[in-house]
Structures are given as structure tokens and as C-alpha cells.
N, C-alpha and C positions, 0 to 999 in steps of 0.2 A: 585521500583520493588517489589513487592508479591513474596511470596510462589509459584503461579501458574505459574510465570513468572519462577522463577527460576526450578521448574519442567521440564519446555518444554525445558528448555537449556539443561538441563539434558538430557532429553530424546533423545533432538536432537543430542546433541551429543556421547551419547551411540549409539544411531543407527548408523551412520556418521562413527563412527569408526567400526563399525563390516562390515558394507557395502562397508568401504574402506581398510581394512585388516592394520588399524594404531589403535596407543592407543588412548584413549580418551584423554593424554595430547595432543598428537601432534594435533589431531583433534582440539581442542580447543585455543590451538597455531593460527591454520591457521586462524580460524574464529574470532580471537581477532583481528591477525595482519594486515586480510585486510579491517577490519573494519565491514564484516560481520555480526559478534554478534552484535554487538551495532548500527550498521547502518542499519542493514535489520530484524534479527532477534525478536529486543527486539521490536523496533519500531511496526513491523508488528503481532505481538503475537496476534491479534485478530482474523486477518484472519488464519493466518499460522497455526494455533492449531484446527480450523475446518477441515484442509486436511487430508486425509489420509495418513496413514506411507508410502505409497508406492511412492505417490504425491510429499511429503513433501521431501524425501531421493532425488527422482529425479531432484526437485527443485532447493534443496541446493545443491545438486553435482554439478547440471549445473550452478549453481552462480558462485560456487570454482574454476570453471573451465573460467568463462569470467572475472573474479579477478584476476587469473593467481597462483589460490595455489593447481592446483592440475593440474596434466597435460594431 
């Protein structure tokens, strides 16, 4: 993992949490414990960082929500 890498987790989860009204821990809870971050997020960092913030937010909300960590 880089720099760039660790940026966009950042980013994504700053957004994440303003778009779902939770802290950035809990945000980063959800995406750790359903494997998320590490199974979609870091893997896919090539693509996923080309989207736009708008894309990207509705993306990963609709992931959290077929993972079952958001309801």
C-alpha cells in the first residue's frame, strides 16, 4: 500500500461518514469488519479513484448496504 492508496481510504472515508451522518471511526469499523476496505476498496483503487465523489459515495453505500452494515 502507498501513500495514494492510503489517501483514497481516507478520503473515502471522510466522505462516508459526512454522507451517513457517523464518525469516521464507525465508518471505518463497518468497512474493515465486512471486509470492504480490504476486499473491494484497496484491491479496486485503480478503478475506484477515477469515479467521481458522487459515484464513488453511491457505490459504496450500495456495497454497505448488500454486506448488511448499513441498513
Amino acid at each position: 500500500m502507498n501513500s495514494n492508496n492510503i489517501d483514497f481510504i481516507t478520503y473515502c472515508i471522510g466522505n462516508l461518514a459526512r454522507r451517513l451522518n457517523m464518525s469516521a471511526t464507525e465508518v471505518y469499523r463497518r468497512l474493515k469488519q465486512s471486509d470492504i476496505l480490504n476486499g473491494y476498496i484497496i484491491p479496486s483503487y485503480d478503478v475506484l479513484h477515477t469515479f467521481s465523489k458522487e459515484y464513488l459515495m453511491e457505490d459504496l453505500t450500495e456495497y454497505m448496504r448488500e454486506k448488511g452494515v448499513l441498513a
